[in-house]
BABA-679354 format. One line per 8 residues: number of its first residue (from 1); for each residue x negated, y negated, z negated of N, C-alpha, C. Coordinates in nm, 4 decimals, decimal comma. Layout:
<sites>
NUM) X Y Z X Y Z X Y Z; ...
</sites>
This chain:
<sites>
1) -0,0846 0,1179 0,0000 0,0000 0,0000 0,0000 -0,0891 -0,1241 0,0000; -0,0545 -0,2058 0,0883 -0,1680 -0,3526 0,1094 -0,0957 -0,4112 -0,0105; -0,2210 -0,5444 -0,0419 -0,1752 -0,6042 -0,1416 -0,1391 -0,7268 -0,1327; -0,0100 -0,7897 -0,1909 -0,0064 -0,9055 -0,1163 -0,0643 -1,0351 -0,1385; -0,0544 -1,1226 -0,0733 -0,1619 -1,2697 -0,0394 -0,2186 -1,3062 -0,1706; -0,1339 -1,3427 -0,2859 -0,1390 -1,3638 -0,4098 -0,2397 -1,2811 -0,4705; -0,2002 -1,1698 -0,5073 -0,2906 -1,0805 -0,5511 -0,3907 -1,0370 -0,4992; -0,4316 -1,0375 -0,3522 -0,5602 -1,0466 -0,3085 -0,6449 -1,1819 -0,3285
9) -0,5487 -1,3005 -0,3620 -0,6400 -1,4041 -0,4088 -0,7343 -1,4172 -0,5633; -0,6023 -1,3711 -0,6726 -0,6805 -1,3436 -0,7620 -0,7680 -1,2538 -0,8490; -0,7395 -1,1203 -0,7198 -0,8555 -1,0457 -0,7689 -0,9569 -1,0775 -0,7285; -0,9771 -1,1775 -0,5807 -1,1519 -1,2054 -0,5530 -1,1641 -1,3133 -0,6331; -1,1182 -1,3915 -0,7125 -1,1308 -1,4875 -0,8179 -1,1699 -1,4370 -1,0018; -1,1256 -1,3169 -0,9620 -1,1303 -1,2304 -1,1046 -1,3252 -1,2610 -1,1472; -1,3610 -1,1908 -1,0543 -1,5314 -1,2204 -1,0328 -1,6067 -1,3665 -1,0929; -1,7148 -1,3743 -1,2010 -1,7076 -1,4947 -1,1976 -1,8513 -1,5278 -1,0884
17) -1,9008 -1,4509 -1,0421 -2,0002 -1,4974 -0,9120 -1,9254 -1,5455 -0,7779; -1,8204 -1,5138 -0,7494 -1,7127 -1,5086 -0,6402 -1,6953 -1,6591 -0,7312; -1,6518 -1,6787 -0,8100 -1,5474 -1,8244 -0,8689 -1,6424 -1,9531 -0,8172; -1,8368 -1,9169 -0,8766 -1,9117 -1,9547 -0,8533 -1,9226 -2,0143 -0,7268; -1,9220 -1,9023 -0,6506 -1,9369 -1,9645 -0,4793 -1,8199 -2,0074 -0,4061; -1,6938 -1,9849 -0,4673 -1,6043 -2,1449 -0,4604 -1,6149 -2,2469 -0,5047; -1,6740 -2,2590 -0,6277 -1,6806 -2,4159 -0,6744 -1,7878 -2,4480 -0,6164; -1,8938 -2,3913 -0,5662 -2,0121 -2,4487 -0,4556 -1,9604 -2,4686 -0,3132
25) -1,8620 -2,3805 -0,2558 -1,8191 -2,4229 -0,1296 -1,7166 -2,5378 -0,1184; -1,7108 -2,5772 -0,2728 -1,5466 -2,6739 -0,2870 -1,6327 -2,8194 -0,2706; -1,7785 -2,7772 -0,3024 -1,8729 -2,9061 -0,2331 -1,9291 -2,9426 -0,0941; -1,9803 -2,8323 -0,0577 -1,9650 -2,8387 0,0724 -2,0466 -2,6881 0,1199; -2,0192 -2,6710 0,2665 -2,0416 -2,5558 0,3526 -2,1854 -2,5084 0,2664; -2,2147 -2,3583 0,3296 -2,3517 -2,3409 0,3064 -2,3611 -2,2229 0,3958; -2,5039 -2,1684 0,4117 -2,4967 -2,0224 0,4868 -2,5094 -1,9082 0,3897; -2,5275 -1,8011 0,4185 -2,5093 -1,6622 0,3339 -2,6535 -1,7162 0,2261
33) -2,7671 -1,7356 0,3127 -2,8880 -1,7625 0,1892 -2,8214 -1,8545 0,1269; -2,7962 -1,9955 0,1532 -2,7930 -2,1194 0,0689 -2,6958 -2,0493 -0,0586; -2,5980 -1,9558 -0,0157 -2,4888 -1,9302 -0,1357 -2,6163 -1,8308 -0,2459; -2,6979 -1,7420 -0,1499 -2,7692 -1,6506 -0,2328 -2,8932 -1,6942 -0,3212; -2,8699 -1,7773 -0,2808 -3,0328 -1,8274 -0,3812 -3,0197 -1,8601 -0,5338; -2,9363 -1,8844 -0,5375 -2,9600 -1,8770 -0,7521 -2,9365 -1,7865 -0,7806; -2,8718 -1,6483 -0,7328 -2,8742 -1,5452 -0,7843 -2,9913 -1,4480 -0,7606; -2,9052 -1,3648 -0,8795 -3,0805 -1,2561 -0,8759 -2,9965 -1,1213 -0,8178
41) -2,9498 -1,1445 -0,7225 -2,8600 -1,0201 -0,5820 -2,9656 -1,0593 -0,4792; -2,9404 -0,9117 -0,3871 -2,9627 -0,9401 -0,2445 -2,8531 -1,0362 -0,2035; -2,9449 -1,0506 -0,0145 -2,8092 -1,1248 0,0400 -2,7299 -1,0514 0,0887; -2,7446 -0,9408 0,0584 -2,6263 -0,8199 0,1060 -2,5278 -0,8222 0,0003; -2,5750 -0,8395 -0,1288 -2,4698 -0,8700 -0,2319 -2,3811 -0,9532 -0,2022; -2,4515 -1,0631 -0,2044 -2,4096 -1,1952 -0,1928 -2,3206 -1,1873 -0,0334; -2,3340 -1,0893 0,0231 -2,1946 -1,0904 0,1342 -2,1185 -0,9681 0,1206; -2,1476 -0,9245 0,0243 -2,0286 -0,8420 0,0218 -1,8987 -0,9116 -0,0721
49) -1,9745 -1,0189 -0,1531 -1,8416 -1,1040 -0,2353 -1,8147 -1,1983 -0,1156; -1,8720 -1,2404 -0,0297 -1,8330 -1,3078 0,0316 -1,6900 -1,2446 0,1690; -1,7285 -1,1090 0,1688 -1,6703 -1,0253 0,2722 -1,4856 -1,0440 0,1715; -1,5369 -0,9810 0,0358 -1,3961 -1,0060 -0,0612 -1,3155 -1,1362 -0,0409; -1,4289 -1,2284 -0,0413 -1,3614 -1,3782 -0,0939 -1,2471 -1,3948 0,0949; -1,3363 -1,3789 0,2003 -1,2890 -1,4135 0,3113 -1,1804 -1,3031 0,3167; -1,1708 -1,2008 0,3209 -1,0345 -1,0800 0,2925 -0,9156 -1,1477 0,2133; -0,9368 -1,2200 0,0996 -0,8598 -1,2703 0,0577 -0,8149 -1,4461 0,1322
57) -0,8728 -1,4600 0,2522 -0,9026 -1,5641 0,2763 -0,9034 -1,7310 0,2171; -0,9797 -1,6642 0,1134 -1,0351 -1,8209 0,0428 -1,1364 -1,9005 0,1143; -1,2329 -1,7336 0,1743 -1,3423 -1,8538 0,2882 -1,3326 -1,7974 0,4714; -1,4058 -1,8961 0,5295 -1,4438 -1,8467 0,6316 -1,5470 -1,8710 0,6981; -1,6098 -1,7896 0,8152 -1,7495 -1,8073 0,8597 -1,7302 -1,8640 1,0085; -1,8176 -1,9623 1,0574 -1,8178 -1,9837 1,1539 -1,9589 -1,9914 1,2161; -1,9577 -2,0338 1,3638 -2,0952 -2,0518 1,4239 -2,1849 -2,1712 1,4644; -2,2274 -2,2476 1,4142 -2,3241 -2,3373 1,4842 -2,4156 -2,3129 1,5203
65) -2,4530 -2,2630 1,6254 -2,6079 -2,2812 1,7121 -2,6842 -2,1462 1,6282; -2,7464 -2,1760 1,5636 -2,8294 -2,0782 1,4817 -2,7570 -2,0400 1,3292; -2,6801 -2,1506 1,2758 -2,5794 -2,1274 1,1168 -2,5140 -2,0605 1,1629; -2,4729 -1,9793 1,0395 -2,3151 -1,9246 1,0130 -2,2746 -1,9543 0,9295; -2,2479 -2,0701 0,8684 -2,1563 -2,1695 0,7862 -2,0677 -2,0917 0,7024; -2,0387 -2,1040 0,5604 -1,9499 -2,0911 0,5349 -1,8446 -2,1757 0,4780; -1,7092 -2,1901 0,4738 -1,6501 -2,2492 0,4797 -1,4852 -2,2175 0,3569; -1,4851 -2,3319 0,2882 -1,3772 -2,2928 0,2055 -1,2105 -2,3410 0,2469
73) -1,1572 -2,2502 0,2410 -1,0129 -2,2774 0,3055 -0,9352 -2,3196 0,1983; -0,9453 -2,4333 0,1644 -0,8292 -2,4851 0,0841 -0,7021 -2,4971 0,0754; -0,6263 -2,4393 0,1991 -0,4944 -2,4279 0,2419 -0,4666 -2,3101 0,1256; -0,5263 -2,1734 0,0714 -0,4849 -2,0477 0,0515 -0,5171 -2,0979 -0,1139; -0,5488 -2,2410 -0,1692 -0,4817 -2,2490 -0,2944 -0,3777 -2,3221 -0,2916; -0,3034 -2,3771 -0,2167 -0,1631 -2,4192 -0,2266 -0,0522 -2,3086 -0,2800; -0,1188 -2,2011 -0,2163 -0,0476 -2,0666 -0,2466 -0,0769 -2,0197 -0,3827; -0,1967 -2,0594 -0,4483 -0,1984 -2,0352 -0,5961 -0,1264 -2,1094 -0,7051
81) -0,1539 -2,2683 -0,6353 -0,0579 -2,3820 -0,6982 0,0869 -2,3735 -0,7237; 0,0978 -2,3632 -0,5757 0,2981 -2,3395 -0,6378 0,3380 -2,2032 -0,6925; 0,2382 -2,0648 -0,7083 0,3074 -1,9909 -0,7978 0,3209 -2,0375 -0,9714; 0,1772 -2,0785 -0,9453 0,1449 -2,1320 -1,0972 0,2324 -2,2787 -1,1192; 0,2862 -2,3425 -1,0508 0,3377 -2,4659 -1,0940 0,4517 -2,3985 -1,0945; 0,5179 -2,3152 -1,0695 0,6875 -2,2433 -1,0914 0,6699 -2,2079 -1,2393; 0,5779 -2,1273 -1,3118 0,5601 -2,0844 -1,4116 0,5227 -2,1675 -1,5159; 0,4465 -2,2716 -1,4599 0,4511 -2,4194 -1,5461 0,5312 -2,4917 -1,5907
89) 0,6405 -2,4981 -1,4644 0,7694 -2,5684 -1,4952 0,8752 -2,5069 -1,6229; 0,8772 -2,3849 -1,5924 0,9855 -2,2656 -1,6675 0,9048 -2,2530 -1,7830; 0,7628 -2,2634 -1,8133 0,7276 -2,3241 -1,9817 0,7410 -2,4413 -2,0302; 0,7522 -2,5662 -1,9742 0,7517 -2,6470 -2,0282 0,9709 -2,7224 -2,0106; 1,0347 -2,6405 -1,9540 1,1489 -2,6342 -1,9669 1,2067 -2,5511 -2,0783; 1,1035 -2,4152 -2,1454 1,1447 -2,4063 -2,2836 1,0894 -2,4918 -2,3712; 0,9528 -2,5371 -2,3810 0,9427 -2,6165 -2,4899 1,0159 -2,7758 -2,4885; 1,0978 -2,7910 -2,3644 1,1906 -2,9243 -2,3919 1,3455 -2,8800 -2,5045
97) 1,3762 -2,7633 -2,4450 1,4498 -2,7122 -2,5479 1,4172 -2,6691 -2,6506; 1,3071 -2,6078 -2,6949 1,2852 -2,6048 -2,8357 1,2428 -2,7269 -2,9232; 1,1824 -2,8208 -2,8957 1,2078 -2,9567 -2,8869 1,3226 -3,0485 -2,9371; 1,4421 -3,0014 -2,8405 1,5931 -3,0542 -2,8719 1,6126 -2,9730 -2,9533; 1,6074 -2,8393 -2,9718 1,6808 -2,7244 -3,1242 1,6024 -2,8139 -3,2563; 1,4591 -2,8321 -3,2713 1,4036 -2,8691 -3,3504 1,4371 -3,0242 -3,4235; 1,4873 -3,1010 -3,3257 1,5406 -3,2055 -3,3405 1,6521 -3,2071 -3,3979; 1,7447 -3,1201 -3,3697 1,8590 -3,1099 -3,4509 1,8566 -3,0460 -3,6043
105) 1,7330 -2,9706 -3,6330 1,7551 -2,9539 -3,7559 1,7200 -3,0330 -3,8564; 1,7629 -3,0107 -3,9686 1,7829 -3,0936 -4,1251 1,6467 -3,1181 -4,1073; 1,5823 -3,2132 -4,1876 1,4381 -3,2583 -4,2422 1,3940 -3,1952 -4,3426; 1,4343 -3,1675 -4,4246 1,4101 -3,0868 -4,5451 1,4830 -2,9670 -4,5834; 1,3824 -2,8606 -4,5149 1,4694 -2,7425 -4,5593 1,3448 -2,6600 -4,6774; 1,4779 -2,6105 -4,7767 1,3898 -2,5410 -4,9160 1,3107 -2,4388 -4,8788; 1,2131 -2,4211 -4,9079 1,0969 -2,3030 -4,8806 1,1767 -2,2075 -4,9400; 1,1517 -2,0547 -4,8629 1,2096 -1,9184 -4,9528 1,0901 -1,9006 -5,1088
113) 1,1807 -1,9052 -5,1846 1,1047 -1,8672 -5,2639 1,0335 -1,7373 -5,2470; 0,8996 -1,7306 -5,2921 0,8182 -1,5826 -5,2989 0,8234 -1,5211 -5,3784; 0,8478 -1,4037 -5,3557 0,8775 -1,2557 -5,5040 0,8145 -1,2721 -5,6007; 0,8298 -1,2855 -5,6990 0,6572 -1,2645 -5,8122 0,6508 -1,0943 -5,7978; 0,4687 -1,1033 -5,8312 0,4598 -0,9597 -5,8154 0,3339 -0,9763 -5,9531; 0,2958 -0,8278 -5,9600 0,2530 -0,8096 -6,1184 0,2829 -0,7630 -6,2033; 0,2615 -0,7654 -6,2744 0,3695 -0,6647 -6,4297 0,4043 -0,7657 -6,4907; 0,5364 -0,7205 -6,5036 0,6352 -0,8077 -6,6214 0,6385 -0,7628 -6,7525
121) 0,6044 -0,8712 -6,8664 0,5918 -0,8568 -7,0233 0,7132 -0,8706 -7,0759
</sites>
């Protein structure tokens, strides 16, 4: 069973070396070395998260002359945004109502008293 768009996004995000080389591509392009060089991977590593990240299409590769650029598709977090802003909304639409319940109650309500415990003389 394929998985759908969503969930192929945040499992290549699950990774925090993958998260890494989005917030570096969210600066600008680079090639397979430029992404591989602070790590202590091959650059075979370093494209096989990249093979994940583009599957999920967060990135993509293109050609200039001798580069193969990579490139971050910012369109495929809109698709993360509005799931997560639906789920944002529907929390902060209960805490407006718990909010209004809280508002309606008394100001001073008596603490339960606590059991005594111990032996009784």
């Amino acid at each position: 069973m394929a998985a759908d768009p969503l969930s192929l996004v945040f499992s290549a995000l699950a990774d925090p070396t993958r998260r890494d080389m989005v917030a570096r591509l969210a600066v600008g392009d680079a090639t397979v070395n430029e992404l591989a060089a602070p790590y202590h991977v091959t650059v075979q590593a370093v494209s096989k998260h990249l093979k994940v990240l583009e599957d999920a299409g967060l990135v993509s590769r293109s050609r200039e002359a001798q580069r193969r650029p990579v490139h971050l598709e910012a369109k495929v977090f809109d698709l993360m945004t509005k799931w997560i802003e639906r789920y944002r909304r529907q929390a902060e639409e209960r805490y407006r109502r718990l909010d209004d319940l809280l508002r309606t109650m008394p100001e001073a309500i008596e603490p339960t008293p606590t059991p005594k415990t111990g032996a009784q003389t």
